[in-house]
C-alpha positions, 0 to 999 in steps of 0.5 A: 479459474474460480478458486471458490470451486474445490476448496473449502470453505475456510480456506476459501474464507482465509484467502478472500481475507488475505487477498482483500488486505493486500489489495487494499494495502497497495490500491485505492479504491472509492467504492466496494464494488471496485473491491469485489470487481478486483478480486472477482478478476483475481478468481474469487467468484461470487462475491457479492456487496454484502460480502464485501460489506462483512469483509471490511467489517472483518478487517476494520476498514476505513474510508479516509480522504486521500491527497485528492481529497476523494474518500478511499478504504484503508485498513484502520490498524495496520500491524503486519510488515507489508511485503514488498514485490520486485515489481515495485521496486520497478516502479523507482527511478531514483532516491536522492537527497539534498541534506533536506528531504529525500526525494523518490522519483517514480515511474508517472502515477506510482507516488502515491503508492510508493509513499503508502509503503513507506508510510505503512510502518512508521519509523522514528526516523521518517517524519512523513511522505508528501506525493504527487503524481512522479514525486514522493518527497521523505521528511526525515526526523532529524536533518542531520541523520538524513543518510541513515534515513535515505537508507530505511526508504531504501530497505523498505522499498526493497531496494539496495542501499548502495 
């Protein structure tokens, strides 16, 4: 369904927006038409490069290197709590920690997604995330604080903390 059909042109505008920014707070993406081909795919129709190119604009985008050293858009300011869905809570096998790190183990090829999300919104107890592939390992502040740490991962991954 095309949502740009029947709708006006503001609420259009607000929900290209909005869907934009969540995209880009959970995917990667290299280039702006693999920005327009998503959200073309989620209903927006008749995007064009340019729209694309005044909507990053809008939402003060940047292009950064990710841990593989390729160039992907990010938001630049980031100031609204990220939603967590169940679905990627899904994406969890386990969260431990060894008195030294906290370890996130996820489904193959979420890491880097997972890490995103705790990183989104620093907290004074996490230092910073490192990613691979299955792995997101949490560096807290202070070792001796890692239980309450392994705590604030949990709650903003939506999950239970036991």
């Amino acid at each position: 369904m095309d949502r740009s059909l029947g709708a006006d042109e503001a609420e259009y505008d607000s929900s290209l927006i909005a869907e934009c920014k969540r995209l880009l707070q959970l995917q990667s993406f290299t280039t702006q038409d693999e920005i327009r081909r998503q959200l073309t795919a989620l209903g927006f129709g008749r995007i064009s490069q340019s729209t694309i190119s005044r909507l990053l604009l809008r939402l003060d985008v940047v292009k950064v290197p990710n841990a593989y050293g390729r160039k992907v858009y990010c938001l630049a300011v980031e100031n609204e709590t990220l939603q967590v869905d169940s679905t990627i809570s899904s994406q969890i096998e386990f969260i431990t920690h060894n008195q030294l790190f906290i370890v996130v183990r996820t489904h193959p090829g979420s890491a880097q997604l997972i890490a995103r999300i705790i990183d989104v919104q620093p907290h004074e107890e996490i230092l910073g995330t490192i990613s691979g592939n299955d792995t997101v390992m949490v560096a807290p502040r202070d070792i001796n604080h890692i239980d309450e740490c392994e705590i604030i991962v949990k709650a903003k991954l939506g999950l239970p903390s036991d």
